[in-house]
C-alpha positions as CSV (number, residue, x, y, z in Angstrom):
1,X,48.9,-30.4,19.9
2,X,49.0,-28.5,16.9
3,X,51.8,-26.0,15.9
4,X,51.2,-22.4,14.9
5,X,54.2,-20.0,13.8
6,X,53.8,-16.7,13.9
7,X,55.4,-13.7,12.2
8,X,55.7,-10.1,12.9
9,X,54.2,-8.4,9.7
10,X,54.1,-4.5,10.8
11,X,55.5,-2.5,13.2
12,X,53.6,-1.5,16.9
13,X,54.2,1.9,16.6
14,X,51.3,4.1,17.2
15,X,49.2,1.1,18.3
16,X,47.8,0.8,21.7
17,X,50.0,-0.2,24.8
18,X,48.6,-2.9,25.1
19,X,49.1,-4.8,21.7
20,X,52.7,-3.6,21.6
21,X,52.4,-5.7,25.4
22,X,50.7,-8.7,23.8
23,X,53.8,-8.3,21.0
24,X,56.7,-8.6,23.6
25,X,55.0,-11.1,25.6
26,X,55.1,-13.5,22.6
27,X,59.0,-13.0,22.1
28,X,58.2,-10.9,18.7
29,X,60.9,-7.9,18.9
30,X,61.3,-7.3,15.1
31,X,59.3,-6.6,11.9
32,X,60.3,-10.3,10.3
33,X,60.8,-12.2,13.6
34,X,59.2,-15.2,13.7
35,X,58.4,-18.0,16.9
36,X,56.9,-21.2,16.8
37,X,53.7,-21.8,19.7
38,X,51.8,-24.6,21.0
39,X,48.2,-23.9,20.0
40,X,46.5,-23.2,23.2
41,X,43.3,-21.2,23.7
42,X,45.5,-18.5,25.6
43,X,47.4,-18.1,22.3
44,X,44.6,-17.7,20.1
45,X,43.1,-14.7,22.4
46,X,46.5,-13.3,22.3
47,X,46.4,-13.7,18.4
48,X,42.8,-12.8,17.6
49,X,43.6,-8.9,19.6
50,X,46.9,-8.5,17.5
51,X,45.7,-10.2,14.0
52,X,46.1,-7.3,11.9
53,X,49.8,-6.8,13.1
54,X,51.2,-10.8,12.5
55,X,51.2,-13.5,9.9
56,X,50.1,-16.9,11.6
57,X,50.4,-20.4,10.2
58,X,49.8,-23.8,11.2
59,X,52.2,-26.3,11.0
């Protein structure tokens, strides 16, 4: 399996509930945080509804 790291670019304030949910549920707490996933297809949902808001990269 791949490896994808993603970053916290901007902040979840005035966003919907809901992305700053999908936010914490990936450990990101910080503007600058980063963590490092498996690439499954749960991820990549999670990432496609908060892609304006993170930095992802494969590894």
């Amino acid at each position: 399996m791949a490896k994808i790291k993603v970053t916290l670019k901007k902040s979840t304030a005035g966003h919907a509930p809901s992305n700053r949910r999908t936010i914490k549920a990936l450990g990101l707490t910080k503007i600058g945080t980063s963590r490092v996933f498996e690439k499954t297809k749960e991820l990549e949902g999670a990432l496609k509804k908060i892609h304006f808001l993170v930095t992802v990269k494969e590894q």
